[in-house]
PAMIKE-597765 format. One record per residue: x, y negated, z negated of N, C-alpha, C in turn; residue number from 0. Coordinates in nm, 4 decimals, padded with zeros to 6 digits. Layout:
n.east = X n.north = Y n.up = Z ca.east = X ca.north = Y ca.up = Z c.east = X c.north = Y c.up = Z seq = NUM
...
//
This chain:
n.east = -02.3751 n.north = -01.2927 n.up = -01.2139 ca.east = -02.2663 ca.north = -01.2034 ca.up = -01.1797 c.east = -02.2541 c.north = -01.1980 c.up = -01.0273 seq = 0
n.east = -02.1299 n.north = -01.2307 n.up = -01.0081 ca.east = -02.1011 ca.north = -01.2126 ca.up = -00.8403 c.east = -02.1024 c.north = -01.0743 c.up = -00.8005 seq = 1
n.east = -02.1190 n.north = -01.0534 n.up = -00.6318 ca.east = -02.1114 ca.north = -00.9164 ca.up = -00.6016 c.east = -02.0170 c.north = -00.8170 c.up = -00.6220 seq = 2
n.east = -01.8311 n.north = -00.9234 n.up = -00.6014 ca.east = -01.7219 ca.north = -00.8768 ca.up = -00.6452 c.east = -01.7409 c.north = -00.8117 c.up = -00.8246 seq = 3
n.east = -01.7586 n.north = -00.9290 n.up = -00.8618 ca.east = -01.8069 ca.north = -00.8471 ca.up = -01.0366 c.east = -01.8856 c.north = -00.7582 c.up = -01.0289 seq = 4
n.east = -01.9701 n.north = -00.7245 n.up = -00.9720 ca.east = -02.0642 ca.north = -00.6230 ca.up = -00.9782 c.east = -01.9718 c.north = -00.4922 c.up = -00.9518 seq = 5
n.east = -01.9280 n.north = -00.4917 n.up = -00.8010 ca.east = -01.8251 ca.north = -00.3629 ca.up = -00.7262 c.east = -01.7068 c.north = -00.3454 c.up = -00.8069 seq = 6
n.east = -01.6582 n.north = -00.4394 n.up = -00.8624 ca.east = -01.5964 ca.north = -00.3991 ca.up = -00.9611 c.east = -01.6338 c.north = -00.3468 c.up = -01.0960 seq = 7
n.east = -01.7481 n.north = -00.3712 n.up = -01.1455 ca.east = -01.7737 ca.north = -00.3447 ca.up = -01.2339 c.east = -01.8323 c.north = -00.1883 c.up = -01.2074 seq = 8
n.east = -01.8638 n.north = -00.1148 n.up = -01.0833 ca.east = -01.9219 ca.north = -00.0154 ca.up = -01.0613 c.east = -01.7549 c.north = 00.0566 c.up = -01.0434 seq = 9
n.east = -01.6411 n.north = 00.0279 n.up = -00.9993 ca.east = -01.5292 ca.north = 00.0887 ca.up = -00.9698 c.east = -01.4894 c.north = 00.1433 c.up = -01.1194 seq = 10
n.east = -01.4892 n.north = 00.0335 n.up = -01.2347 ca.east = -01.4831 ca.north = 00.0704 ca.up = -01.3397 c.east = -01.5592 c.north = 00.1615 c.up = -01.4175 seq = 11
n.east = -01.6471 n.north = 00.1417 n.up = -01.3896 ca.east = -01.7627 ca.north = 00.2988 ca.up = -01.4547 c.east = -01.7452 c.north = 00.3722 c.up = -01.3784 seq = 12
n.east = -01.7009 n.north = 00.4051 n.up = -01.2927 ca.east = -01.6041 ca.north = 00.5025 ca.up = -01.2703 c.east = -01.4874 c.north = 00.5729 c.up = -01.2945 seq = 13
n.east = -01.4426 n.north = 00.5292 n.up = -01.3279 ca.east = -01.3309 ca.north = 00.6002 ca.up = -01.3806 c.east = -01.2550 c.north = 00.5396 c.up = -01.5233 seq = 14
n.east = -01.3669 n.north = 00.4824 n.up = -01.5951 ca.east = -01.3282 ca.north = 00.4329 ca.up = -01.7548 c.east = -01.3286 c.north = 00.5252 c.up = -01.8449 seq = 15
n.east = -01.3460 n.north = 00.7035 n.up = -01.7854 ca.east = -01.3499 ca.north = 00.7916 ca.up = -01.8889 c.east = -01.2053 c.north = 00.8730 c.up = -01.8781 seq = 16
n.east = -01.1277 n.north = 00.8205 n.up = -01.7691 ca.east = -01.0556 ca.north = 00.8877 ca.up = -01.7457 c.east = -00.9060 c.north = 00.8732 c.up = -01.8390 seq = 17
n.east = -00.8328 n.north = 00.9219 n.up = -01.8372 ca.east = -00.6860 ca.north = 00.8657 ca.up = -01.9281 c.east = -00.6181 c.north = 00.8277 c.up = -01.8033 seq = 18
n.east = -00.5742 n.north = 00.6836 n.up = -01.8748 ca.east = -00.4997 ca.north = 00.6167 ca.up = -01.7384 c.east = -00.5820 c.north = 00.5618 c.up = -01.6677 seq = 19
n.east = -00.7011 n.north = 00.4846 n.up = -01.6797 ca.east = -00.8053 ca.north = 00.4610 ca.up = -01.5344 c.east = -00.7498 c.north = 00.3603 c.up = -01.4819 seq = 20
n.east = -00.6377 n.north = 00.2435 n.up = -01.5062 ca.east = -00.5959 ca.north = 00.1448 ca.up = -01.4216 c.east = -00.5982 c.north = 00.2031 c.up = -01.2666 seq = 21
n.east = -00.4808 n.north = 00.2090 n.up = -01.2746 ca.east = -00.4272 ca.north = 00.2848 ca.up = -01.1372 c.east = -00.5194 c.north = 00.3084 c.up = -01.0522 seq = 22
n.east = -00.5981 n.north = 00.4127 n.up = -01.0934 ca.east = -00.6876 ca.north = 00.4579 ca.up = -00.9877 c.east = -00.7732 c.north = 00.3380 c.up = -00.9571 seq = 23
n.east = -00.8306 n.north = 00.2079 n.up = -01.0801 ca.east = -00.9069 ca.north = 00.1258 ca.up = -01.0358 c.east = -00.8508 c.north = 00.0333 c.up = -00.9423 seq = 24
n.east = -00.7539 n.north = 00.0347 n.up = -00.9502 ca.east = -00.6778 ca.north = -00.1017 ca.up = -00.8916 c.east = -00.6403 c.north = -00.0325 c.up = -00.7218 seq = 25
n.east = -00.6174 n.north = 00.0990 n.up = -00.7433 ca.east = -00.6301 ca.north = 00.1304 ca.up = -00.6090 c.east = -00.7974 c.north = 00.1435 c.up = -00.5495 seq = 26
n.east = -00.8675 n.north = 00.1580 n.up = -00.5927 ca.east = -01.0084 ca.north = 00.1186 ca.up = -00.5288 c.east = -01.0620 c.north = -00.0170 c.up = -00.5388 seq = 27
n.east = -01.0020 n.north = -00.1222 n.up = -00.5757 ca.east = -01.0263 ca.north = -00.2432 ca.up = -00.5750 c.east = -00.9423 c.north = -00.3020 c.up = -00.4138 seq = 28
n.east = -00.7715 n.north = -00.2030 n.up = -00.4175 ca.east = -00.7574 ca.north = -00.2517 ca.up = -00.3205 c.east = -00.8062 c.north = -00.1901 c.up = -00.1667 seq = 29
n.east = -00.8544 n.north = -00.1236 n.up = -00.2148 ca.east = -00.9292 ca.north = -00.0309 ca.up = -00.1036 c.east = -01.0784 c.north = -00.1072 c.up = -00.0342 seq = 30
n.east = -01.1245 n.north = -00.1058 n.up = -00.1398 ca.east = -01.2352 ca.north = -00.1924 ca.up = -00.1383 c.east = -01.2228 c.north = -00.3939 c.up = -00.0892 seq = 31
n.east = -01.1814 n.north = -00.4107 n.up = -00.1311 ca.east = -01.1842 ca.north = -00.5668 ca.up = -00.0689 c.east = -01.0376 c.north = -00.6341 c.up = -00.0411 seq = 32
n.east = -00.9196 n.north = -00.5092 n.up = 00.0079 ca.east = -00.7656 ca.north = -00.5644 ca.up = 00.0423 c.east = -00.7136 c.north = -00.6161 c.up = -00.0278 seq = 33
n.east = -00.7257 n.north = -00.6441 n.up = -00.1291 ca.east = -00.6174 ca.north = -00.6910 ca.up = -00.2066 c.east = -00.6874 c.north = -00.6783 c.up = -00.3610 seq = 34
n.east = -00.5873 n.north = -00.7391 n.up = -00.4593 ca.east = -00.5902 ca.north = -00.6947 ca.up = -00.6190 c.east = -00.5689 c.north = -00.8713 c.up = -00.6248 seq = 35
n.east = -00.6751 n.north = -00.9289 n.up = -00.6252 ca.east = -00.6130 ca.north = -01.1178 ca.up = -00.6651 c.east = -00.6294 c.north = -01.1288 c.up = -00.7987 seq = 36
n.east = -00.6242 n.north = -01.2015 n.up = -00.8033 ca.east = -00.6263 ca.north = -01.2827 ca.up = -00.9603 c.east = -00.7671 c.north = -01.2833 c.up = -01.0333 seq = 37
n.east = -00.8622 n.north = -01.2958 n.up = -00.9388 ca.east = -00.9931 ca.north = -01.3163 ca.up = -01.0106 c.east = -01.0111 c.north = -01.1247 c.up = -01.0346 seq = 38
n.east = -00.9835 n.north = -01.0668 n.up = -00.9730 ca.east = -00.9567 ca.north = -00.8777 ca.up = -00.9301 c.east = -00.9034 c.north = -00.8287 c.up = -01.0874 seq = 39
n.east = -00.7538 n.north = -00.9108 n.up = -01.0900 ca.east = -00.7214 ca.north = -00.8589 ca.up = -01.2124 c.east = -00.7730 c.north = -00.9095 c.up = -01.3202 seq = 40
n.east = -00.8758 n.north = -01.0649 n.up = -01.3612 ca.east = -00.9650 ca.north = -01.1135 ca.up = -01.4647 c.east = -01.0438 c.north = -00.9826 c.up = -01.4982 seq = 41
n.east = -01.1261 n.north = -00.9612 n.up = -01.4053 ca.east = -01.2160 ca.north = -00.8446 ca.up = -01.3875 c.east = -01.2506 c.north = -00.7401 c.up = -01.4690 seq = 42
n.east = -01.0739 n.north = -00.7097 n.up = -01.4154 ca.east = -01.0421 ca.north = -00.5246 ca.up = -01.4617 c.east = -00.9759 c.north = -00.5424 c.up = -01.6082 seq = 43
n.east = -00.8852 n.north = -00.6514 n.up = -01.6387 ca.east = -00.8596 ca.north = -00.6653 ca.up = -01.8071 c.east = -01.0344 c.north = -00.6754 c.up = -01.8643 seq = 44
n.east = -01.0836 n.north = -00.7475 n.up = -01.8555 ca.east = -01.2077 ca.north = -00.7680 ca.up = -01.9388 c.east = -01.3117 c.north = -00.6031 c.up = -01.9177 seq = 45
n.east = -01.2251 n.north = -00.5607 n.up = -01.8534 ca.east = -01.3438 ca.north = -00.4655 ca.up = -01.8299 c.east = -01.2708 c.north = -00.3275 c.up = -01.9053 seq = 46
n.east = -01.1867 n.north = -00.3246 n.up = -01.8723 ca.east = -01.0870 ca.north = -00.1965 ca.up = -01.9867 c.east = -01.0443 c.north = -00.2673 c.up = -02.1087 seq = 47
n.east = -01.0140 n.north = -00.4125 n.up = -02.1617 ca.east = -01.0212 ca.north = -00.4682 ca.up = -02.2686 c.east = -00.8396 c.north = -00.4557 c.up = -02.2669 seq = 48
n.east = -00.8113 n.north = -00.5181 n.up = -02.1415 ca.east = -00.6772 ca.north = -00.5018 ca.up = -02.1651 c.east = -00.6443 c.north = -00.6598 c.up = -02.1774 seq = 49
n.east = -00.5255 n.north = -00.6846 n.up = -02.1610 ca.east = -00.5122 ca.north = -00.9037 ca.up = -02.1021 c.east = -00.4779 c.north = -00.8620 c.up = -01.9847 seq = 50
n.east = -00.4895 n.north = -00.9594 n.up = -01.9334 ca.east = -00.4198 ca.north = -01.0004 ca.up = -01.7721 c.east = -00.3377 c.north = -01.0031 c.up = -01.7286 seq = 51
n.east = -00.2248 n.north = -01.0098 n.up = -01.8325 ca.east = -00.0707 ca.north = -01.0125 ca.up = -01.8211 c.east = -00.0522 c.north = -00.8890 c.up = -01.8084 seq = 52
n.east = -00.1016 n.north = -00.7763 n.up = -01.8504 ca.east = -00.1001 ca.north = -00.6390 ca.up = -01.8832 c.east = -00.1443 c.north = -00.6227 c.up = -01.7268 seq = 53
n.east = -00.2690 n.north = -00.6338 n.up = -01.6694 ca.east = -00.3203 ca.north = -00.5741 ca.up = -01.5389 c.east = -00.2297 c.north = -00.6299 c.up = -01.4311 seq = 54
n.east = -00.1845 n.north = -00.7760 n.up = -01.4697 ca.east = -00.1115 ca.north = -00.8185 ca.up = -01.3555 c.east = 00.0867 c.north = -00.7729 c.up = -01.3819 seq = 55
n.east = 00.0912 n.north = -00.6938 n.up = -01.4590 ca.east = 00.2286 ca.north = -00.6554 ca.up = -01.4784 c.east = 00.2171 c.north = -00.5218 c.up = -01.3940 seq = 56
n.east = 00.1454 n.north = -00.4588 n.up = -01.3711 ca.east = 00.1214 ca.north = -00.3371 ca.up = -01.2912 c.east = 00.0830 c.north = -00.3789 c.up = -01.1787 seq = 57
n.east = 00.0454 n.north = -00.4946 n.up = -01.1406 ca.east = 00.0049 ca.north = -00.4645 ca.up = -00.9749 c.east = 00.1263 c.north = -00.5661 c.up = -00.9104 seq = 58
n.east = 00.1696 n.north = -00.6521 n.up = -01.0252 ca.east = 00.3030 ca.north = -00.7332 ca.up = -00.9325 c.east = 00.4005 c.north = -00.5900 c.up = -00.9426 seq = 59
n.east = 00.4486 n.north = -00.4893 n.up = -01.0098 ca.east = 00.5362 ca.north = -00.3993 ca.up = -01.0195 c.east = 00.4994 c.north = -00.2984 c.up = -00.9033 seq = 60
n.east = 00.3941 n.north = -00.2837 n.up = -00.8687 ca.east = 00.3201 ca.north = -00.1823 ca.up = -00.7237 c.east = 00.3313 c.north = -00.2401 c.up = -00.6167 seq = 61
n.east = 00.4050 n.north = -00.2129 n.up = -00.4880 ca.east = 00.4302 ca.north = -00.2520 ca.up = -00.3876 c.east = 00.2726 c.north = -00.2395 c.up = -00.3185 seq = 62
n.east = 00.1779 n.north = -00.1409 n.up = -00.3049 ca.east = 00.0636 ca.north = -00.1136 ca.up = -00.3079 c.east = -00.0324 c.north = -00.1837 c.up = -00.2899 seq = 63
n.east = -00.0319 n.north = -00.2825 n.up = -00.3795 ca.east = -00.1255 ca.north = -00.3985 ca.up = -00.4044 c.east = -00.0964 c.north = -00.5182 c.up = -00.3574 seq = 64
n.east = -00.1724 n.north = -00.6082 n.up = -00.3293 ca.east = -00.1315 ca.north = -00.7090 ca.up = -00.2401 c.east = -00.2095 c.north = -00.8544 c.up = -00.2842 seq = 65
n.east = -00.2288 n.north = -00.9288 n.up = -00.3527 ca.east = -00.2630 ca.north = -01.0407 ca.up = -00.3665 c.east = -00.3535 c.north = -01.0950 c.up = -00.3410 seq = 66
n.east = -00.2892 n.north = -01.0770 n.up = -00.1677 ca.east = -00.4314 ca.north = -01.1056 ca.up = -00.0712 c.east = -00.4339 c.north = -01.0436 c.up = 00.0309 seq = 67
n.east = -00.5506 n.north = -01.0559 n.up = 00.1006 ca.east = -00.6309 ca.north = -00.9296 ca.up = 00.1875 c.east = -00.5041 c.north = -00.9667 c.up = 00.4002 seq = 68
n.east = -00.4649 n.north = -00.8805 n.up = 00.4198 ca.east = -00.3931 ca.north = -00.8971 ca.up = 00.5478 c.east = -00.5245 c.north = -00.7574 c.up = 00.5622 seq = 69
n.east = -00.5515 n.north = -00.8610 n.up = 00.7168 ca.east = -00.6412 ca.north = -00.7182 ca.up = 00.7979 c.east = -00.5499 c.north = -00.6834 c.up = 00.9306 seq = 70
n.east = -00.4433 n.north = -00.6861 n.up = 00.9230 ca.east = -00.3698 ca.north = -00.6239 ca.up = 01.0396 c.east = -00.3402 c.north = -00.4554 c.up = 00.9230 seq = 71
n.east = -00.3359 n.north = -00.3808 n.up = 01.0253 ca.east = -00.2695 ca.north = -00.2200 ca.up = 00.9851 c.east = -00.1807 c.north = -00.2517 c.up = 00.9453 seq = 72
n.east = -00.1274 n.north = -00.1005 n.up = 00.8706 ca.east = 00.0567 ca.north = -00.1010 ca.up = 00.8120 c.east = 00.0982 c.north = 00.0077 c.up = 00.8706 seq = 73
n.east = 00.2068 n.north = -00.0465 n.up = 00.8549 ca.east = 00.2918 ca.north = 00.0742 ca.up = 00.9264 c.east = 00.3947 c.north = 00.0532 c.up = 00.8271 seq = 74
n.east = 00.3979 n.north = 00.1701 n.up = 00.7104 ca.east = 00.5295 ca.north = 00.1865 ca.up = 00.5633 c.east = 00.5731 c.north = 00.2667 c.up = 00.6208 seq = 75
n.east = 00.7674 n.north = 00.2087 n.up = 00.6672 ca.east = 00.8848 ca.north = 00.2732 ca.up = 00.7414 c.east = 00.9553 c.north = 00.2691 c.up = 00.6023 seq = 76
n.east = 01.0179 n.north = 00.4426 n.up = 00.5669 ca.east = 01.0876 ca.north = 00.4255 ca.up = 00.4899 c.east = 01.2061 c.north = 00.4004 c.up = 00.5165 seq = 77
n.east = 01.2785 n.north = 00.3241 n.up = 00.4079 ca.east = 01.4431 ca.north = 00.2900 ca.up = 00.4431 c.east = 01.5252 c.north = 00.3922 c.up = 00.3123 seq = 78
n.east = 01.5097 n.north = 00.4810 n.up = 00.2465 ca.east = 01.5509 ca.north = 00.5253 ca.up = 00.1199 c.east = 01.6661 c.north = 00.5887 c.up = 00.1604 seq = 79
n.east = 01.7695 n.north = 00.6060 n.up = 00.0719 ca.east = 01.8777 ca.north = 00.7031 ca.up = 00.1503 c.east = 01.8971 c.north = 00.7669 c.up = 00.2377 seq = 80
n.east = 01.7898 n.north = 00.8780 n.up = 00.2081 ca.east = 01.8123 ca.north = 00.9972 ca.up = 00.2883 c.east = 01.7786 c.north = 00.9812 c.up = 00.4306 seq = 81
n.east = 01.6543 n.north = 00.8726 n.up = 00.4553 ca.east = 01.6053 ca.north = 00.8177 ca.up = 00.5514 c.east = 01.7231 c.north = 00.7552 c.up = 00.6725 seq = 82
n.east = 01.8139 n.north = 00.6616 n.up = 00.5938 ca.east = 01.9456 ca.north = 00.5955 ca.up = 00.6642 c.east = 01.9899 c.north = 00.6711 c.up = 00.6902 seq = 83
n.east = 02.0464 n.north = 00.8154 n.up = 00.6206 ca.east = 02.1206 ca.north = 00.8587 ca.up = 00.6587 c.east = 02.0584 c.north = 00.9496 c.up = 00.7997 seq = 84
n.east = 01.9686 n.north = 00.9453 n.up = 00.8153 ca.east = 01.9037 ca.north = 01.0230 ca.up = 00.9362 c.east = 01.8414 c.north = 00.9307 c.up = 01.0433 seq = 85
n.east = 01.8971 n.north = 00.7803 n.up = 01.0078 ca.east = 01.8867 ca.north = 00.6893 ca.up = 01.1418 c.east = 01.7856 c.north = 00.5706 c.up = 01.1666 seq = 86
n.east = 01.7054 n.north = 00.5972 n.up = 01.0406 ca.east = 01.6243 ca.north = 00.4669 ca.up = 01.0302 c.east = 01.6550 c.north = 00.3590 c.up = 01.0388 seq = 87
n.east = 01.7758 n.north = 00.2811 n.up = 01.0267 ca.east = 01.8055 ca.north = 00.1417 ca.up = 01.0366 c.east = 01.8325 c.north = 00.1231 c.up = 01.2276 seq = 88
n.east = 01.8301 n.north = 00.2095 n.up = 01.2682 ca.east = 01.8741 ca.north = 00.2365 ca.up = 01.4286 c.east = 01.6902 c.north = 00.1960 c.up = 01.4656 seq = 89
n.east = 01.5729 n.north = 00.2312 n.up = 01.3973 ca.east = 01.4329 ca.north = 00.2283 ca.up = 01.4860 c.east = 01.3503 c.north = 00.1214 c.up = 01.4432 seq = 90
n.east = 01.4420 n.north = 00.0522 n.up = 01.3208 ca.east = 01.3585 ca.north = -00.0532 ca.up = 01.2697 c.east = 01.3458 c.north = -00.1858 c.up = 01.3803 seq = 91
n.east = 01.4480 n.north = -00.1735 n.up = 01.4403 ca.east = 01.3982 ca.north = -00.3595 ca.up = 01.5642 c.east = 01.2740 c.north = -00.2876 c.up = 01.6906 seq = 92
n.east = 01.2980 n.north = -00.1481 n.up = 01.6940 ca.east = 01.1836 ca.north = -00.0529 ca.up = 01.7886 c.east = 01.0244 c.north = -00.1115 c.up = 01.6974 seq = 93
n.east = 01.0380 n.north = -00.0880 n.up = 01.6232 ca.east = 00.9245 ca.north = -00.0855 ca.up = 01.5378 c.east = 00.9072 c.north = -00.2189 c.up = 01.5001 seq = 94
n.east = 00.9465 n.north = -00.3040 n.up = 01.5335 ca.east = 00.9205 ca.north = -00.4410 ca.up = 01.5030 c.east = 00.8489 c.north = -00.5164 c.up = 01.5830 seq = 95
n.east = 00.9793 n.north = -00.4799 n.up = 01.7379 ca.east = 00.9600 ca.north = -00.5154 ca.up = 01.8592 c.east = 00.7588 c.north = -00.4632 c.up = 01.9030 seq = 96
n.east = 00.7640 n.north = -00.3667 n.up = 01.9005 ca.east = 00.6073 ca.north = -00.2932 ca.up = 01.8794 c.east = 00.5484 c.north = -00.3478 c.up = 01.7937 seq = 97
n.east = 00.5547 n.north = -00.3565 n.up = 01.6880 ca.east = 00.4579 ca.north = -00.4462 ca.up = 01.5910 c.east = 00.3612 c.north = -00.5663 c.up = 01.6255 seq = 98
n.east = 00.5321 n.north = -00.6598 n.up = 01.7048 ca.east = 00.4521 ca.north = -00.8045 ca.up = 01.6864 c.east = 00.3694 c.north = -00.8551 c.up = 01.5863 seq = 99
n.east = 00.2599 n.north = -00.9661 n.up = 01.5858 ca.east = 00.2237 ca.north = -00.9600 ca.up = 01.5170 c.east = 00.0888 c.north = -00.8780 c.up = 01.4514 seq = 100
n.east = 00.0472 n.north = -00.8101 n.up = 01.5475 ca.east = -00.0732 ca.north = -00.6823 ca.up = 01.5424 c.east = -00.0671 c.north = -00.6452 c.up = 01.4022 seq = 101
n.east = 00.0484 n.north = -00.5930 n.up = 01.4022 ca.east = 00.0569 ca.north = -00.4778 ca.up = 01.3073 c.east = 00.1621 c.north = -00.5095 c.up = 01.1713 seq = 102
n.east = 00.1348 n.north = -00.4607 n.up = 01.0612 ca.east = 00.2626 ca.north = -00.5452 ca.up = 00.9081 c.east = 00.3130 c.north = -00.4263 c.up = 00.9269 seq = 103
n.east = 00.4745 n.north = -00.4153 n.up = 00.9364 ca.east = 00.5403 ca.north = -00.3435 ca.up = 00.9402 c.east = 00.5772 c.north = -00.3239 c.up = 00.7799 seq = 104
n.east = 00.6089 n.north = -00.2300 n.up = 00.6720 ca.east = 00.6549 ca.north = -00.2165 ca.up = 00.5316 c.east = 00.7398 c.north = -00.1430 c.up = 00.5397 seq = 105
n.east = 00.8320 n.north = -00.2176 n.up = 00.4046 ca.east = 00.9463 ca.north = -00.1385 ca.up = 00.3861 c.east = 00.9162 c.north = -00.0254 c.up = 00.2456 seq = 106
n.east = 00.8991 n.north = 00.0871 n.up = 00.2223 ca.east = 00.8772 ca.north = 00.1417 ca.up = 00.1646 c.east = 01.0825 c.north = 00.2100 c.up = 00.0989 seq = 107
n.east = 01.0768 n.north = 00.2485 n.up = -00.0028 ca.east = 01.1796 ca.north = 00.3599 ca.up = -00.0458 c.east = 01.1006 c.north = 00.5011 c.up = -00.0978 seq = 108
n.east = 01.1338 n.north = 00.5850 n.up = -00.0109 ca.east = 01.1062 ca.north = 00.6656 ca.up = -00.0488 c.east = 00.9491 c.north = 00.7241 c.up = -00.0312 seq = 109
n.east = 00.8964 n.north = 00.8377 n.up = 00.0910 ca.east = 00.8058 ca.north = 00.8728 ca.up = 00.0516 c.east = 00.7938 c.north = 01.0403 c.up = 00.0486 seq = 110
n.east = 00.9161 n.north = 01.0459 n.up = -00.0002 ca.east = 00.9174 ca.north = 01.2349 ca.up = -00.0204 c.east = 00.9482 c.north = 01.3223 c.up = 00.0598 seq = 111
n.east = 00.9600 n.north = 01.2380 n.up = 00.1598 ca.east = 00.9834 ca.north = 01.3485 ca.up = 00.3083 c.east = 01.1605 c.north = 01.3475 c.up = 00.3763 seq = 112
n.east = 01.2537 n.north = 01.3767 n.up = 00.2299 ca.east = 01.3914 ca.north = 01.3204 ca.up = 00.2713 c.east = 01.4593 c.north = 01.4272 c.up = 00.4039 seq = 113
n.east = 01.4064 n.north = 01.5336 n.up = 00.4029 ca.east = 01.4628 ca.north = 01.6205 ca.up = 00.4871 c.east = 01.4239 c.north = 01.6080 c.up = 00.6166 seq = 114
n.east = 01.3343 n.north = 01.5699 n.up = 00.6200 ca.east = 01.2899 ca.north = 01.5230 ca.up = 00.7883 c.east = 01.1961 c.north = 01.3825 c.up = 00.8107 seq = 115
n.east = 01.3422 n.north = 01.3037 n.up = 00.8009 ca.east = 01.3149 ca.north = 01.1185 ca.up = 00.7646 c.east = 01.3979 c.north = 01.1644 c.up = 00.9374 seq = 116
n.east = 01.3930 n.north = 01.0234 n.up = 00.9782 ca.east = 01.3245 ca.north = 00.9008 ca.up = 00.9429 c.east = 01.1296 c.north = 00.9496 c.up = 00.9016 seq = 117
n.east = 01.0614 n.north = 00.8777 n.up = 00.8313 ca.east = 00.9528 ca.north = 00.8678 ca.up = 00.8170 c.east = 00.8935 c.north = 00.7362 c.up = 00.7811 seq = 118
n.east = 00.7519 n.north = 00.7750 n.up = 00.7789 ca.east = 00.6915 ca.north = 00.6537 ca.up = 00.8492 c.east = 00.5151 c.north = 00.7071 c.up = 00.7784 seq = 119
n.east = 00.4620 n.north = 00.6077 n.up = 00.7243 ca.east = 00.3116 ca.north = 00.6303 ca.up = 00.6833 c.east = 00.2261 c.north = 00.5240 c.up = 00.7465 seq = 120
n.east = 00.0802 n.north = 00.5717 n.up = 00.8017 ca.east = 00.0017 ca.north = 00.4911 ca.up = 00.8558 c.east = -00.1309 c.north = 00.5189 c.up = 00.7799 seq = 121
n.east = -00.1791 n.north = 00.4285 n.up = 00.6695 ca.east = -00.3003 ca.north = 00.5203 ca.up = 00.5907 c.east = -00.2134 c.north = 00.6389 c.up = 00.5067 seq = 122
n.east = -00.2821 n.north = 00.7457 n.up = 00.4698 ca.east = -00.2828 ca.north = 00.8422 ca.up = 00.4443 c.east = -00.1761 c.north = 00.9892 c.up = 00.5537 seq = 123
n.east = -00.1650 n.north = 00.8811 n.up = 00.6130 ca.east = -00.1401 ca.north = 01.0066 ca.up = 00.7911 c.east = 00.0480 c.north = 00.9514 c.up = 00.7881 seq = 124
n.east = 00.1399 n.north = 01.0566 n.up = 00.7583 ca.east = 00.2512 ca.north = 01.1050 ca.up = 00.7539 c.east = 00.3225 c.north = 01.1106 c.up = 00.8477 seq = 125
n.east = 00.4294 n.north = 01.0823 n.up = 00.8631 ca.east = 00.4991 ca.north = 01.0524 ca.up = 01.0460 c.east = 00.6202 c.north = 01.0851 c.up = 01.0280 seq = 126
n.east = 00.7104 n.north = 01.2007 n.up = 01.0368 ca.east = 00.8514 ca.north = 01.2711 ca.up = 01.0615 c.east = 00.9055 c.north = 01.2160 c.up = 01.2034 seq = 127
n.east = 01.0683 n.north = 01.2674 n.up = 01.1577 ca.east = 01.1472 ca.north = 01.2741 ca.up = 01.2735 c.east = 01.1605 c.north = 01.1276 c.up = 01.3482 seq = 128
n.east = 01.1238 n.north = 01.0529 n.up = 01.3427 ca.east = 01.1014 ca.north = 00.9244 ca.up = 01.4132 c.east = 01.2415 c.north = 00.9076 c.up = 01.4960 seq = 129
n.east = 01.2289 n.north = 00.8850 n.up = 01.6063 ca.east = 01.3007 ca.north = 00.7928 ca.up = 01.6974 c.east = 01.2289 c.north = 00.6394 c.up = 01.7685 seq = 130
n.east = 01.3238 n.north = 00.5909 n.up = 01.8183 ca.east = 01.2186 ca.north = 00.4240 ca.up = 01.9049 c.east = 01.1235 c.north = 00.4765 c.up = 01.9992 seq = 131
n.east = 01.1067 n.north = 00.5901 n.up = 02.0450 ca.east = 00.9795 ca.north = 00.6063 ca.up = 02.1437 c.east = 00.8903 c.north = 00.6622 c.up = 02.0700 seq = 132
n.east = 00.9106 n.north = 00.7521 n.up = 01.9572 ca.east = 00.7656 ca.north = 00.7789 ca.up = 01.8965 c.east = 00.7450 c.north = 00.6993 c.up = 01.7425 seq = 133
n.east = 00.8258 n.north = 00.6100 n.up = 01.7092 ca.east = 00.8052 ca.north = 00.4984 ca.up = 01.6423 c.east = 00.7081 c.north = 00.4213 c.up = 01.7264 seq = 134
n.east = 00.7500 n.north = 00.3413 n.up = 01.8232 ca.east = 00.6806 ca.north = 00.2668 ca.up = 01.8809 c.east = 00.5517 c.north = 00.2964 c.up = 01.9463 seq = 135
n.east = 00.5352 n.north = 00.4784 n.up = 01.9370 ca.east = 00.4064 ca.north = 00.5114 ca.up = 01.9929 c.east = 00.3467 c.north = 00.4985 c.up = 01.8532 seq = 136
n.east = 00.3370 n.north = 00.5472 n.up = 01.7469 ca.east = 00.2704 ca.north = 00.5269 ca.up = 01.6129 c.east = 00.2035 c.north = 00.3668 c.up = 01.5999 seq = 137
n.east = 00.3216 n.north = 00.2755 n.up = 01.6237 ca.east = 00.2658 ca.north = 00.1611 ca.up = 01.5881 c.east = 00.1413 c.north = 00.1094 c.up = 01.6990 seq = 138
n.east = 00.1843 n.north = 00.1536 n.up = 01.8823 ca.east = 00.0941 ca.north = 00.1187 ca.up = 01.9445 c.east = -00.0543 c.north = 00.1983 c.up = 01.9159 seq = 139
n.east = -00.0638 n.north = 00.2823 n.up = 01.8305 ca.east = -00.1597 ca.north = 00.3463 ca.up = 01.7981 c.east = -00.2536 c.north = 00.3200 c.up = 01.6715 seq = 140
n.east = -00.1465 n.north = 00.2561 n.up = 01.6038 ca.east = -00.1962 ca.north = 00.1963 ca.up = 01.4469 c.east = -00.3424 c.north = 00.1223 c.up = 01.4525 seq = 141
//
């Protein structure tokens, strides 16, 4: 058994009692080694007794998950309605221009915050109001 099988196999006894444990596994798989690949989703079907087509129909449908491992930061700029309508398509070349290649810029829809968009997620850590100078300070900070 490889180490990946192993950490995976410990992600799964974790949370195999739960209702619903995909999700949460597949987000600690991608937490754990950047991405959800193919050998990732072998893994987690054999291990909840699902097929593969099944594990990999949920992580190609999750923007979330990623294939393969990018170790540059993200920076998820939402573009969702409410977002445009408060000027996001105006900070996206700001936020690009800043990016370079350092940093993966994402297009997200939607992360709940329609009343005081533009917004912007780095990790866990929430970013209102955005214009090109504190866009571009977020990303130089990422």
């Amino acid at each position: 058994m490889s180490s990946k099988e192993h950490k995976i196999g410990e992600i799964i006894a974790e949370h195999h009692r739960r209702e619903g444990p995909l999700l949460p596994i597949l987000h600690d798989v991608q937490e754990e080694f950047g991405c959800v690949d193919t050998e990732s989703e072998a893994i987690i079907a054999k291990g909840l007794n699902l097929s593969r087509a099944d594990v990999h129909g949920v992580v190609s449908f999750y923007h979330d998950y990623s294939p393969t491992a990018d170790p540059r930061p993200v920076v998820q700029i939402c573009r969702a309605e409410a977002c445009k309508a408060r000027g996001v398509e105006q900070i996206i070349d700001a936020a690009k221009a800043a990016a370079g290649e350092r940093v993966a810029i994402k297009t997200v829809y939607c992360l709940g915050l329609c009343s005081a968009g533009p917004a912007a997620r780095v990790g866990d850590d929430l970013h209102i109001r955005l214009d090109n100078q504190s866009v571009s300070k977020l990303i130089e900070n990422a």
